[in-house]
N, C-alpha and C positions, 0 to 999 in steps of 0.2 A: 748171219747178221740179223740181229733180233728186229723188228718191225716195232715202231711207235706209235701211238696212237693218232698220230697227224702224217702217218706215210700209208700205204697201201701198194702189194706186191701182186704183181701180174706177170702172168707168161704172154711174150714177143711171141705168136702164133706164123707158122710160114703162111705165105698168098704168094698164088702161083701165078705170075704174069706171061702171057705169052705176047712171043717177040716174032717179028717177021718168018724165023726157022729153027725157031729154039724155045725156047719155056725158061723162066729167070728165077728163082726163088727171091722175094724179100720179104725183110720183115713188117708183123703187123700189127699193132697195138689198137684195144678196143679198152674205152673204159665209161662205167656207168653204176651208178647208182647212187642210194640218196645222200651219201656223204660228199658228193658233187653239188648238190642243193645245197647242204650246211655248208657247205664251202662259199657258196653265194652264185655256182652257175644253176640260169635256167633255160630248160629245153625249147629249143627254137632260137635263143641267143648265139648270136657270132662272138666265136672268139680269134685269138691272137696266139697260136704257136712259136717261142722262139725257142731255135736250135741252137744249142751249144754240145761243147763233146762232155758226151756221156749225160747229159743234159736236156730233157726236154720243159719250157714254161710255159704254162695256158695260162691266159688272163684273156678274160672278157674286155670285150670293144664295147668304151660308155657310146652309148648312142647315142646322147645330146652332142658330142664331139661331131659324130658322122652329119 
């Protein structure tokens, strides 16, 4: 699948969570850089994850709301 100039592809890295008597693998997504900024987040700001399937949306929490 060819990548666009407004998408950006990353690899789901494993994190090993350990459990009472066992160890869990999930996944873990990290993302950063300045095309985050041109996008309009900035660092220190809360944002807003909604899950859907297959799906993940960040948007920033206006703070005058909060």
């Amino acid at each position: 699948m060819p990548v666009h100039k407004d998408q950006k592809q990353v690899k789901l890295q494993p994190k090993y969570r350990e459990l009472a008597y066992s160890r869990k693998v999930v996944p873990e997504l990290k993302v950063s850089g300045v095309w985050l900024e041109a996008a309009g987040f900035r660092a220190g700001e809360k944002v807003t994850i909604t899950i859907q399937e297959n799906q993940l949306i960040i948007t920033t929490i206006n703070s005058e709301i909060l």
